[in-house]
BALOBA-1460 file (C-alpha; in Angstrom, 3 decimals):
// residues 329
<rec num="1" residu="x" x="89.301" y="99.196" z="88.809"/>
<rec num="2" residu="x" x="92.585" y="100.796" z="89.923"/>
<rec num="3" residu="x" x="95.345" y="98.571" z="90.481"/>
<rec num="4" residu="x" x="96.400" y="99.779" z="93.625"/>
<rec num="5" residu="x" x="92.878" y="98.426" z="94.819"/>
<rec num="6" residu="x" x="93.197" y="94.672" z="94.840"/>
<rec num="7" residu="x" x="96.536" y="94.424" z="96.031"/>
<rec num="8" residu="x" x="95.375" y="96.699" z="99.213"/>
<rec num="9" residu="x" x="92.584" y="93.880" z="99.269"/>
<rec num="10" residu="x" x="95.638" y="90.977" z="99.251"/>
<rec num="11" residu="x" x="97.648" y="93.091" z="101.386"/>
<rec num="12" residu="x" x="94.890" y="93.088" z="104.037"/>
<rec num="13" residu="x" x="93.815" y="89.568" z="103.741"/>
<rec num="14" residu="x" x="97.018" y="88.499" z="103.374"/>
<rec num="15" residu="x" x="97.844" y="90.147" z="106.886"/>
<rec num="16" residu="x" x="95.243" y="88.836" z="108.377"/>
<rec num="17" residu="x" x="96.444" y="84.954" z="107.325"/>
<rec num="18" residu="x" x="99.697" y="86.172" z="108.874"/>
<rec num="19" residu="x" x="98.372" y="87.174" z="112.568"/>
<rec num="20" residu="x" x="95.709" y="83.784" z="112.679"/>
<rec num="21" residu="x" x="98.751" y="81.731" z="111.700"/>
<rec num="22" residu="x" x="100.542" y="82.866" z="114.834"/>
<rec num="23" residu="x" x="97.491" y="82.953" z="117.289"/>
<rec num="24" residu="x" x="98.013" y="79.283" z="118.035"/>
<rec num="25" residu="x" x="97.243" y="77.861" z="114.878"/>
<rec num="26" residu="x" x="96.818" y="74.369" z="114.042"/>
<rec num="27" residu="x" x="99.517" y="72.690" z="112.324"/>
<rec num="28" residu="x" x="96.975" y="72.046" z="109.485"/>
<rec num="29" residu="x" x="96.295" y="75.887" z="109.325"/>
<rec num="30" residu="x" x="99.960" y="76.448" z="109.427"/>
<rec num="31" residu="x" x="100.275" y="74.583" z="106.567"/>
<rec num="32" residu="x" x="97.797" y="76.115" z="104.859"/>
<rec num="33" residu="x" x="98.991" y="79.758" z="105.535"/>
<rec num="34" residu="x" x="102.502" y="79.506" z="105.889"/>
<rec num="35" residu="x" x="102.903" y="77.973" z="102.358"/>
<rec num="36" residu="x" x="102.925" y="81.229" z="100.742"/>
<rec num="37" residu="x" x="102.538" y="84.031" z="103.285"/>
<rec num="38" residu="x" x="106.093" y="85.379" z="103.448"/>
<rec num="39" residu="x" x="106.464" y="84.875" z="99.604"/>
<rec num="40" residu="x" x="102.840" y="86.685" z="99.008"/>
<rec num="41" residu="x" x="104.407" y="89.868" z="100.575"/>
<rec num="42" residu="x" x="107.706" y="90.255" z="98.925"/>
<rec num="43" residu="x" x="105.404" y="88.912" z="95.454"/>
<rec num="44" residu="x" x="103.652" y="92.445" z="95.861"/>
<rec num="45" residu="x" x="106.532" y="94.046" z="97.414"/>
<rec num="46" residu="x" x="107.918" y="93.950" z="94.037"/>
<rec num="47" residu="x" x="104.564" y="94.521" z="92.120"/>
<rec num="48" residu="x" x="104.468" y="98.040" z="93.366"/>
<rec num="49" residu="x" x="108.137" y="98.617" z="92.869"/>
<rec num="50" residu="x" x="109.206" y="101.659" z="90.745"/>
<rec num="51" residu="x" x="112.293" y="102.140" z="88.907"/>
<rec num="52" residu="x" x="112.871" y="105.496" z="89.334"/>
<rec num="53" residu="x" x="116.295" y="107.782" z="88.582"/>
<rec num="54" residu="x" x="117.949" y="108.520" z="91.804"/>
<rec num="55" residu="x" x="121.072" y="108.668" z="93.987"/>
<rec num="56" residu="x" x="121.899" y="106.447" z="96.621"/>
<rec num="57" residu="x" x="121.628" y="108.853" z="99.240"/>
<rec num="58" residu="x" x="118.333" y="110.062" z="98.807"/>
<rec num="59" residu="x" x="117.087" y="106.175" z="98.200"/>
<rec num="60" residu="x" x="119.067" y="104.906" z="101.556"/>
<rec num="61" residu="x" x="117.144" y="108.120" z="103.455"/>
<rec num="62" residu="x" x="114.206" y="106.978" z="101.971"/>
<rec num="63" residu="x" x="114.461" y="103.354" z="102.806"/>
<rec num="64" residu="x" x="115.673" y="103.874" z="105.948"/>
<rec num="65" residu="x" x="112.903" y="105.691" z="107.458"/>
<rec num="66" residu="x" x="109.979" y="103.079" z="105.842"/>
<rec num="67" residu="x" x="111.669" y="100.132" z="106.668"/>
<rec num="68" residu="x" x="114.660" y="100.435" z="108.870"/>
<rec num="69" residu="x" x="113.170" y="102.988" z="111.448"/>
<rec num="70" residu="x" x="110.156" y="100.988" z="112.136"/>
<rec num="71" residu="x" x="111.912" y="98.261" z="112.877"/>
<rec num="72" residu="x" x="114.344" y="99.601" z="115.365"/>
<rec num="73" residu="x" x="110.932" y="101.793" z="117.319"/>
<rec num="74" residu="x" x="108.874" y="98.279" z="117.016"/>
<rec num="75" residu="x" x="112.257" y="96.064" z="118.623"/>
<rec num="76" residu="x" x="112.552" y="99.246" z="121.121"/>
<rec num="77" residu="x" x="108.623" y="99.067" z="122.207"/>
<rec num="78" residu="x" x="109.079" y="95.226" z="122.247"/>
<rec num="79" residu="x" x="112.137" y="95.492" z="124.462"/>
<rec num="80" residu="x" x="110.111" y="97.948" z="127.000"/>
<rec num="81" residu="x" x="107.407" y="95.428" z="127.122"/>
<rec num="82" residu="x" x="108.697" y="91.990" z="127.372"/>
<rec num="83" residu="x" x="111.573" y="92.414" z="129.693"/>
<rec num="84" residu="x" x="109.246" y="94.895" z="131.574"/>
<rec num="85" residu="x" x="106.511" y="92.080" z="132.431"/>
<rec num="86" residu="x" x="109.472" y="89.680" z="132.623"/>
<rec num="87" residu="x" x="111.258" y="91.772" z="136.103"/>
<rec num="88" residu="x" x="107.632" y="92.834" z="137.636"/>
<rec num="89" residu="x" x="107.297" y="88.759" z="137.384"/>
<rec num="90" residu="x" x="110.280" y="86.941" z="137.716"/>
<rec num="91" residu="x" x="112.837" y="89.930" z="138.877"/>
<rec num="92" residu="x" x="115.115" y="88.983" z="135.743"/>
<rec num="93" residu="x" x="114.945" y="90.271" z="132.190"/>
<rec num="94" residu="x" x="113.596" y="88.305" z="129.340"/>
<rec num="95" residu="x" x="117.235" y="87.268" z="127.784"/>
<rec num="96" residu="x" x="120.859" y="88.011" z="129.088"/>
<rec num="97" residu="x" x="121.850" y="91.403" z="127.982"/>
<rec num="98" residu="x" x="123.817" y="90.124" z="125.254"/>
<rec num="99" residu="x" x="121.365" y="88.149" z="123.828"/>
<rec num="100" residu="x" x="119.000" y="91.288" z="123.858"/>
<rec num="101" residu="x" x="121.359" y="92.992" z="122.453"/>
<rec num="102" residu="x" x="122.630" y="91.019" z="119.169"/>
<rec num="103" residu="x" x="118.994" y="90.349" z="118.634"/>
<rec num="104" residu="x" x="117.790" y="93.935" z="118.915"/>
<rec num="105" residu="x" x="120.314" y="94.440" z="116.081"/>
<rec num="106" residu="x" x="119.214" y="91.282" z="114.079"/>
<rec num="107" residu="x" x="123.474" y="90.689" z="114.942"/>
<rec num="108" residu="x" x="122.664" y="86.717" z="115.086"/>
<rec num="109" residu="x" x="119.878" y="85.669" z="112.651"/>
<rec num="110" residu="x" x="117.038" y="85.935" z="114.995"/>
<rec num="111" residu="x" x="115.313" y="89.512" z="116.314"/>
<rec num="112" residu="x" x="113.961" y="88.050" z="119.424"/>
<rec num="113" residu="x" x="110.366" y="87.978" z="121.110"/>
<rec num="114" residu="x" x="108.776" y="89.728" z="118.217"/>
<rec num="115" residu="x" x="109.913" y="87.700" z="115.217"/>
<rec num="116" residu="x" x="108.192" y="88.804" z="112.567"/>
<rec num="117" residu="x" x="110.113" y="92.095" z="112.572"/>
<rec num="118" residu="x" x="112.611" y="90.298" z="110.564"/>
<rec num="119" residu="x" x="110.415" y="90.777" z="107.435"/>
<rec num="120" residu="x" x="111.340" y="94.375" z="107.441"/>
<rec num="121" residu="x" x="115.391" y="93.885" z="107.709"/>
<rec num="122" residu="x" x="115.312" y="91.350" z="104.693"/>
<rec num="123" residu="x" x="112.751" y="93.717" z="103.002"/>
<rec num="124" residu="x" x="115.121" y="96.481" z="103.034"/>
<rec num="125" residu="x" x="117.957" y="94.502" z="101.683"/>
<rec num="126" residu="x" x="116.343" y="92.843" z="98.661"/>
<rec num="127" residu="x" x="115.758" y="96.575" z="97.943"/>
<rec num="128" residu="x" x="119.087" y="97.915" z="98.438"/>
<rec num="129" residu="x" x="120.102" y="94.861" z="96.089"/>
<rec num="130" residu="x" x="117.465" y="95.671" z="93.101"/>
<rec num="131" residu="x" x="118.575" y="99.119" z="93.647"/>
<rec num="132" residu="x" x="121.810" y="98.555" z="92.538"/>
<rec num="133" residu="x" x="120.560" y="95.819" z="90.430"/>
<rec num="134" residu="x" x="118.822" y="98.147" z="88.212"/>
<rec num="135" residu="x" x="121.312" y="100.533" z="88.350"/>
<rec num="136" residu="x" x="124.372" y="98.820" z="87.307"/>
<rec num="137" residu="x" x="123.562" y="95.733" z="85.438"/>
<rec num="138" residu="x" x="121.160" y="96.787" z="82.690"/>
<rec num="139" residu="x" x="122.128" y="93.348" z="80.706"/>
<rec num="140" residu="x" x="121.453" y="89.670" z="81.635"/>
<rec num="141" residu="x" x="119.583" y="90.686" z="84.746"/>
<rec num="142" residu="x" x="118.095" y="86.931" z="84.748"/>
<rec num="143" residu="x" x="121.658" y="85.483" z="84.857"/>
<rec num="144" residu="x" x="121.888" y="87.642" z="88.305"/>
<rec num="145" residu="x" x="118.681" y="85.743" z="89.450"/>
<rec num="146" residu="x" x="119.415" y="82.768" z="88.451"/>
<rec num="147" residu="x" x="122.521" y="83.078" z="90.506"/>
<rec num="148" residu="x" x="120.344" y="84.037" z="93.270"/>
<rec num="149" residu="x" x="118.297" y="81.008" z="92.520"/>
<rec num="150" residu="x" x="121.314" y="78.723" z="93.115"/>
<rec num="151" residu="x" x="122.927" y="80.189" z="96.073"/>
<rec num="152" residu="x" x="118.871" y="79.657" z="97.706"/>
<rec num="153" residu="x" x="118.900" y="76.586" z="96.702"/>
<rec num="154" residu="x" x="122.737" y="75.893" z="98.377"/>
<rec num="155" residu="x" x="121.711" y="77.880" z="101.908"/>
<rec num="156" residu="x" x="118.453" y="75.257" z="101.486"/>
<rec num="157" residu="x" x="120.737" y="72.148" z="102.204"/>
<rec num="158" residu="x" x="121.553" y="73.898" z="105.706"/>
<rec num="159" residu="x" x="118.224" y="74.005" z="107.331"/>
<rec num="160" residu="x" x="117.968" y="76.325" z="110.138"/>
<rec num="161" residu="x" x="120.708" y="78.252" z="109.234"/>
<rec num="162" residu="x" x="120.265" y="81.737" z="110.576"/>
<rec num="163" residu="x" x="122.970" y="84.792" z="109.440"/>
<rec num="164" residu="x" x="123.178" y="88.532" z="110.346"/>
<rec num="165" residu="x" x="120.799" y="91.044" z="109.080"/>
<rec num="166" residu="x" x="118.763" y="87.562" z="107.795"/>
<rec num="167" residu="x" x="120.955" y="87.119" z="105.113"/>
<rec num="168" residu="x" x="120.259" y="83.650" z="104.747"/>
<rec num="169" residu="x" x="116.824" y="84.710" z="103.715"/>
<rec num="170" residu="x" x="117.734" y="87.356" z="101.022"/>
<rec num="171" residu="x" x="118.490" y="85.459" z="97.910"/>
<rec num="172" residu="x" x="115.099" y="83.701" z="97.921"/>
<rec num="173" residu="x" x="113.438" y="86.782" z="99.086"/>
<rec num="174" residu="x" x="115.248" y="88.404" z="96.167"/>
<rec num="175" residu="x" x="113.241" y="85.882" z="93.473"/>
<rec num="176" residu="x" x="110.066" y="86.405" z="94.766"/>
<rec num="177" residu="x" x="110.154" y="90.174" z="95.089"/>
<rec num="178" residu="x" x="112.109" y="89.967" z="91.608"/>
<rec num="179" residu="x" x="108.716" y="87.566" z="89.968"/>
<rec num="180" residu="x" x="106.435" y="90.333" z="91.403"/>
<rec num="181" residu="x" x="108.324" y="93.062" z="89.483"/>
<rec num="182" residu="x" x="108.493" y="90.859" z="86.398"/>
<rec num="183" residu="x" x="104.834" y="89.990" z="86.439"/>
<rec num="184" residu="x" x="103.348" y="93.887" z="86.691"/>
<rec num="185" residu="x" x="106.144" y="94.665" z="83.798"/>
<rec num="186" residu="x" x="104.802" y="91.405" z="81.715"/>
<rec num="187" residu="x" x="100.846" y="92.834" z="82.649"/>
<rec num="188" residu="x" x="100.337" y="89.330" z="83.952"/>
<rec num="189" residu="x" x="97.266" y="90.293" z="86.386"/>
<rec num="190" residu="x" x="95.125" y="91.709" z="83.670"/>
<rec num="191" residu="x" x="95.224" y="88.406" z="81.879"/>
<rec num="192" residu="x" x="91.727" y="87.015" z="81.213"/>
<rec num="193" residu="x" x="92.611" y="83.377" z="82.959"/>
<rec num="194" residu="x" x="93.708" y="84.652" z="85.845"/>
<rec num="195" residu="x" x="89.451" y="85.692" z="86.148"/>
<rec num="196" residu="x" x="88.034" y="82.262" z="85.161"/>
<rec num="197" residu="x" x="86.092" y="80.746" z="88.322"/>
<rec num="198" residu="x" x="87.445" y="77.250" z="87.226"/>
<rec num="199" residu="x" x="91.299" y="78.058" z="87.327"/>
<rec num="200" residu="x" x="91.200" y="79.623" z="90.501"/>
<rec num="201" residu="x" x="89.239" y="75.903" z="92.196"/>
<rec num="202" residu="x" x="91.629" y="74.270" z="90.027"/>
<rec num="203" residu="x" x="94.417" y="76.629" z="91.057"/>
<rec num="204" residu="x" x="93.814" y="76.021" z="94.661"/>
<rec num="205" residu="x" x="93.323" y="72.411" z="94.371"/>
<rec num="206" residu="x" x="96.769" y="71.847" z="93.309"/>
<rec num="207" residu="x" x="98.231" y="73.880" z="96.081"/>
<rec num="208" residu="x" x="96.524" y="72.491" z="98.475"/>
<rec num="209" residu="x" x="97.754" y="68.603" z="96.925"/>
<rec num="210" residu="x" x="101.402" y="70.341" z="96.958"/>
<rec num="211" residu="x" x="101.718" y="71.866" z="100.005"/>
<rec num="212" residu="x" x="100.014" y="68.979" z="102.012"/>
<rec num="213" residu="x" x="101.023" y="65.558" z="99.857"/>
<rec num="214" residu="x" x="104.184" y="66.574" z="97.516"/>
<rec num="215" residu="x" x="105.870" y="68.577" z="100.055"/>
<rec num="216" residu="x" x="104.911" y="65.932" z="103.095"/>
<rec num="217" residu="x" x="102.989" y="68.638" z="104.601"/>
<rec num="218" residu="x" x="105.651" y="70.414" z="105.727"/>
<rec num="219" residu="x" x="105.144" y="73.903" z="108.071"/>
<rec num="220" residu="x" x="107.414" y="75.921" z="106.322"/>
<rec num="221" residu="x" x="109.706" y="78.237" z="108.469"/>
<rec num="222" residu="x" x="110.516" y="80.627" z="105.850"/>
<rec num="223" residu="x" x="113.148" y="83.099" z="107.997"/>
<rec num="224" residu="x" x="115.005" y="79.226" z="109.007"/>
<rec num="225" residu="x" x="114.770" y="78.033" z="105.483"/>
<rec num="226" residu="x" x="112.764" y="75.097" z="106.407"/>
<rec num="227" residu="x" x="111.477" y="74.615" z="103.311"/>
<rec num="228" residu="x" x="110.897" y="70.643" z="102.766"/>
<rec num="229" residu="x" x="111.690" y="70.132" z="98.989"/>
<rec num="230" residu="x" x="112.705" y="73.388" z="97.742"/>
<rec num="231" residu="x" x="111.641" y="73.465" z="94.129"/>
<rec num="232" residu="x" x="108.386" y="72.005" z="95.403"/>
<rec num="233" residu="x" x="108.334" y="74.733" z="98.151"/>
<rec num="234" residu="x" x="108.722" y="77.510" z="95.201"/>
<rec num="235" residu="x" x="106.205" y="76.098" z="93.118"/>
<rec num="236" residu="x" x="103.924" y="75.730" z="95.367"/>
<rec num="237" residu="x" x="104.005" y="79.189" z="96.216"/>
<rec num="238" residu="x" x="104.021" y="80.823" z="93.144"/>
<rec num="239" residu="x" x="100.457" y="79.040" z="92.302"/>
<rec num="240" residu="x" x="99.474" y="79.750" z="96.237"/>
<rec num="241" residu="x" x="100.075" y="83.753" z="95.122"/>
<rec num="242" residu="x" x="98.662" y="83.558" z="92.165"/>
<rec num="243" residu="x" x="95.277" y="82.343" z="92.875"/>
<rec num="244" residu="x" x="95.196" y="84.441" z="95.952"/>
<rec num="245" residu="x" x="95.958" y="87.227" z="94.126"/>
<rec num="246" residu="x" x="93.244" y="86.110" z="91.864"/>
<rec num="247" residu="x" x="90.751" y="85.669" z="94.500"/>
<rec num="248" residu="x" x="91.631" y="89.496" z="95.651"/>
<rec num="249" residu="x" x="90.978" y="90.481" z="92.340"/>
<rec num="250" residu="x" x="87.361" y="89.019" z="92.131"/>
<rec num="251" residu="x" x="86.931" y="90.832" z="95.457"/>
<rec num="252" residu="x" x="88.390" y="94.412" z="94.175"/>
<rec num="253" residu="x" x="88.139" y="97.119" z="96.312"/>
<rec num="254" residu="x" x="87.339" y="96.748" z="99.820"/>
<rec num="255" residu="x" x="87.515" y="99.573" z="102.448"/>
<rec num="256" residu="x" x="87.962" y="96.862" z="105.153"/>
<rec num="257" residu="x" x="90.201" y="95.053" z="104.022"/>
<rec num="258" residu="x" x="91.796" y="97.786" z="102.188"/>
<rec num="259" residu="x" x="92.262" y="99.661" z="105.688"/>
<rec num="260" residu="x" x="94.238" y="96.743" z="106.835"/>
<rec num="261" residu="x" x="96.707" y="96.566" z="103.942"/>
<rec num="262" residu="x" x="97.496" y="100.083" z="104.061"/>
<rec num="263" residu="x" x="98.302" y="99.282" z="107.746"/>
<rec num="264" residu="x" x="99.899" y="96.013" z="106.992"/>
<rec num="265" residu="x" x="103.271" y="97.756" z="108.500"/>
<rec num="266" residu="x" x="101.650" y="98.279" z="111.843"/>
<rec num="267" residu="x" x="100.195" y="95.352" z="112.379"/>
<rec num="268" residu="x" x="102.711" y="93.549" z="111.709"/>
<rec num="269" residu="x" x="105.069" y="94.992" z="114.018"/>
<rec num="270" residu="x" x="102.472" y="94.770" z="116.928"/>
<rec num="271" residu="x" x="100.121" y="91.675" z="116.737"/>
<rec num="272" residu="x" x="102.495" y="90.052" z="118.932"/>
<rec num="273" residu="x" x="101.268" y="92.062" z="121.830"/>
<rec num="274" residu="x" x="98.281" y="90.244" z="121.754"/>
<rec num="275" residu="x" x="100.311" y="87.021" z="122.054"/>
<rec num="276" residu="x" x="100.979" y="88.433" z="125.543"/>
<rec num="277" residu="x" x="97.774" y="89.505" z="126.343"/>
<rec num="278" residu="x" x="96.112" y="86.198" z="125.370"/>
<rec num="279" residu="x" x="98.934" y="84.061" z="127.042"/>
<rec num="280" residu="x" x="97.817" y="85.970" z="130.399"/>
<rec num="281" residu="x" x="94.440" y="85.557" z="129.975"/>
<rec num="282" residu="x" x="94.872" y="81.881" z="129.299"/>
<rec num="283" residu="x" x="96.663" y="81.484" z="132.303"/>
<rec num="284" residu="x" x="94.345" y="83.284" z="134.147"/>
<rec num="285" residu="x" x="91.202" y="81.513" z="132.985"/>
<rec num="286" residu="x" x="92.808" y="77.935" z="133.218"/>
<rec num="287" residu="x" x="95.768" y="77.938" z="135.529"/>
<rec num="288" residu="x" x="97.901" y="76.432" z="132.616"/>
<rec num="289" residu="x" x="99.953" y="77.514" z="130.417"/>
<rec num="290" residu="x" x="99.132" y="78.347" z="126.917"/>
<rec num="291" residu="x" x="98.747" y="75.595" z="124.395"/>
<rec num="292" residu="x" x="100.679" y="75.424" z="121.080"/>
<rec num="293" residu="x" x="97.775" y="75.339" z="119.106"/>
<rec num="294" residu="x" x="93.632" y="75.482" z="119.413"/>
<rec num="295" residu="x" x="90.656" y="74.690" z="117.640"/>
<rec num="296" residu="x" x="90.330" y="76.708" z="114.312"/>
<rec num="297" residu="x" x="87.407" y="78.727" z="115.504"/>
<rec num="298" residu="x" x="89.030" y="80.078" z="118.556"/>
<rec num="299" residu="x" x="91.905" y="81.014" z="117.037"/>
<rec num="300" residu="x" x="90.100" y="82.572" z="114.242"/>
<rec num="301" residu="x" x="88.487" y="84.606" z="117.221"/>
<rec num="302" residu="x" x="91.389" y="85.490" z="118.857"/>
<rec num="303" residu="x" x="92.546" y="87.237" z="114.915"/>
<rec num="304" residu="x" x="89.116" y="88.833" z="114.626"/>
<rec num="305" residu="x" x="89.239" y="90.057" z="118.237"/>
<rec num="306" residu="x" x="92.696" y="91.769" z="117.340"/>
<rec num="307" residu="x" x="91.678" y="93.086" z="114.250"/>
<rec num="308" residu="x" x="88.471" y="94.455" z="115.646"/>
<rec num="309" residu="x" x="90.307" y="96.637" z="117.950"/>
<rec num="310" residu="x" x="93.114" y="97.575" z="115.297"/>
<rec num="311" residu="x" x="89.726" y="98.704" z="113.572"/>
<rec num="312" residu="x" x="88.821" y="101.178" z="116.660"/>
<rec num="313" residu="x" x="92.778" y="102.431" z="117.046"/>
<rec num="314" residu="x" x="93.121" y="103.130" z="113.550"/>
<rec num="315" residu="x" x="89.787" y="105.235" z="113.575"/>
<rec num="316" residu="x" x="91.309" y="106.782" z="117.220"/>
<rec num="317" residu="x" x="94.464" y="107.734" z="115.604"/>
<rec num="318" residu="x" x="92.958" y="109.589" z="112.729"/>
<rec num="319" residu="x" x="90.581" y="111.547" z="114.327"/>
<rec num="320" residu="x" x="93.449" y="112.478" z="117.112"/>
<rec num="321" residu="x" x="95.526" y="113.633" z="113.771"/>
<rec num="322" residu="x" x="98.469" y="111.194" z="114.894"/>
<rec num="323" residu="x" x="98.429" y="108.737" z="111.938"/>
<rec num="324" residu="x" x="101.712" y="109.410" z="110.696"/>
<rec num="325" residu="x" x="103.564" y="108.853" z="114.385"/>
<rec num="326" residu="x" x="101.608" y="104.918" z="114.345"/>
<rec num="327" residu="x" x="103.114" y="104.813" z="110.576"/>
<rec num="328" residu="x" x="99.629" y="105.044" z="109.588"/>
<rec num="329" residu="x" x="99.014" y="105.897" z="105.822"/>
C-alpha cells in the first residue's frame, strides 16, 4: 500500500472530525475531537514534507499561491457573504470597517467569521521557518525545537493570547509539524505495533482517560492556546495522532474518504457556510435562535448533510473541467 494512501484516508476523516466539531457539537464531542485535530494536521503536514534544494523565491511563489492565496480568496468570499446577509438584514455590516479590516489581514490574532482560515496563515509560517531551518542550521536542529518547545510552553501561561499573523500559535505548531517530519524520516508508521488491534484499544483508552480526567476535560482552543495542562495537552495528542493514524492505516485506501483529504483545503475554507445556512434554517423552523450545541446524532447529520453535497460539487466541478479554480486536486 502506497503511503500517500492512508494519510489521504486521515486527511479525510480527520476533516470530517473538524466540520462535526463545529456543527454545534457537544462539549463532550468537543473534547473528544478537539484534543488532537489541529495537531493531527500539522502531524501530517510535516509527514509529507520534502526537503528539497531551492531558492527562496521560487519556495515563497510556491507557498504563497497553496497557502497564502487561498486564504485571502476564502476571507474575500467570506467578507461578500457575511456582511452581505448582515445589510439585506440589519442595514449595517457584520463588524466596523476596521475590525473587518485587521481581521481580513489576520492584523490582530483573530481572522473573523470564518475562523478556521487561520490554519492556513500559521501553516505557511511553520513552513517558511523549517525552510530556513533546514537551510541554515544543519547542526543541533533539536536544540532549535527545544527552544520552540519552551517559548510554547511560556506563550501557554497567557491563555487567550492572540498575536498577528497567529504567531502565538507558531512555535507549538512548529513541534508538531517538526514530530511529523521526524517520524516519516525515523519510518515510524511501518512499525509492526503501530498494526496490533490491542495497542490501538489500549492506545485510545489512554487518550480518552487524558483528555477527559488528567487534563479536567478541558475543550482545547488550540489558535487561543487554551490548552489546560500543557505537557498533558501534548501528550495527549501525540497518542490521539498516533492511534488515529493507526486506525487510517487499518483502513488504507479509501476513494471516499480519500476524495475528502485531497479536498481537505476546500472544505476547510467553506464549511462555515453551512453554519449560515443551518443557523437560518433553525431560525426558521423554531423561531429561536440557534443553540450552542445538539444531540450527537443531529449534528452528525448536519456533517454528513455537508459532506454529501461537497460529494455532488466535487463531481460538478470535475466534469465542468474547473477543479483547479475550487483548488481542487
Amino acid at each position: 500500500m502506497k503511503r500517500l494512501a492512508w494519510i489521504d484516508t486521515a486527511k479525510g476523516i480527520g476533516i470530517f472530525l473538524v466540520v462535526w466539531g463545529h456543527f454545534y457539537a457537544s462539549d463532550t464531542l468537543k473534547i473528544m475531537i478537539y484534543g488532537f485535530h489541529m495537531p493531527l494536521f500539522l502531524f501530517l503536514s510535516g509527514y509529507l514534507y520534502k526537503v528539497k534544494e531551492i531558492h527562496f523565491l521560487p519556495w515563497l511563489r510556491k507557498k504563497s499561491k497553496q497557502l497564502l492565496l487561498p486564504f485571502f480568496l476564502f476571507q474575500a468570499l467570506t467578507l461578500l457573504v457575511v456582511n452581505g446577509l448582515s445589510l439585506v438584514a440589519s442595514g449595517e455590516l457584520y463588524e466596523s470597517p476596521i475590525t473587518l479590516l485587521t481581521q481580513f489581514f489576520y492584523l490582530d490574532g483573530d481572522v473573523g467569521f470564518n475562523s478556521p482560515l487561520w490554519f492556513l496563515v500559521v501553516l505557511f509560517n511553520v513552513e517558511l521557518i523549517f525552510y530556513l531551518f533546514n537551510r541554515f542550521i544543519k547542526k543541533g536542529q533539536w536544540l532549535f525545537m527545544l527552544g520552540m518547545a519552551v517559548l510554547s510552553l511560556v506563550i501557554n501561561t497567557n491563555e487567550g493570547t492572540r498575536i498577528i499573523f497567529g504567531l502565538h500559535i507558531v512555535p507549538l505548531s512548529c513541534l508538531f509539524f517538526y514530530l511529523g517530519f521526524k517520524c516519516k524520516e525515523w519510518d515510524v508508521a511501518n512499525r509492526k505495533l503501530w498494526d496490533r488491534w490491542w495497542f490501538i484499544i489500549c492506545g485510545l483508552m489512554g487518550y480518552l482517560f487524558i483528555v477527559f480526567h488528567v487534563n479536567n476535560g478541558q475543550i482545547i482552543g488550540f489558535r487561543s492556546n487554551n490548552l489546560g495542562m500543557f505537557f498533558i495537552f501534548v501528550v495527549g495528542a501525540l497518542i490521539g495522532i498516533f492511534i488515529f493514524c493507526s486506525m487510517c492505516k487499518k483502513i488504507g485506501k479509501s476513494d471516499l474518504w480519500g476524495r475528502f483529504g485531497r479536498h481537505s483545503l476546500f472544505i476547510l475554507g467553506t464549511h462555515y457556510f453551512f453554519l449560515i445556512l443551518y443557523a437560518h434554517l433553525i431560525k426558521m423552523m423554531t423561531g429561536e435562535l440557534a443553540q450552542l450545541s445538539y444531540p450527537i446524532w443531529a449534528t452528525l447529520c448536519l456533517t454528513i448533510f455537508a459532506f454529501v453535497f461537497y460529494t455532488i460539487f466535487f463531481k460538478g466541478i470535475r466534469k465542468l473541467g474547473m477543479a483547479q479554480y475550487f483548488f481542487i486536486k
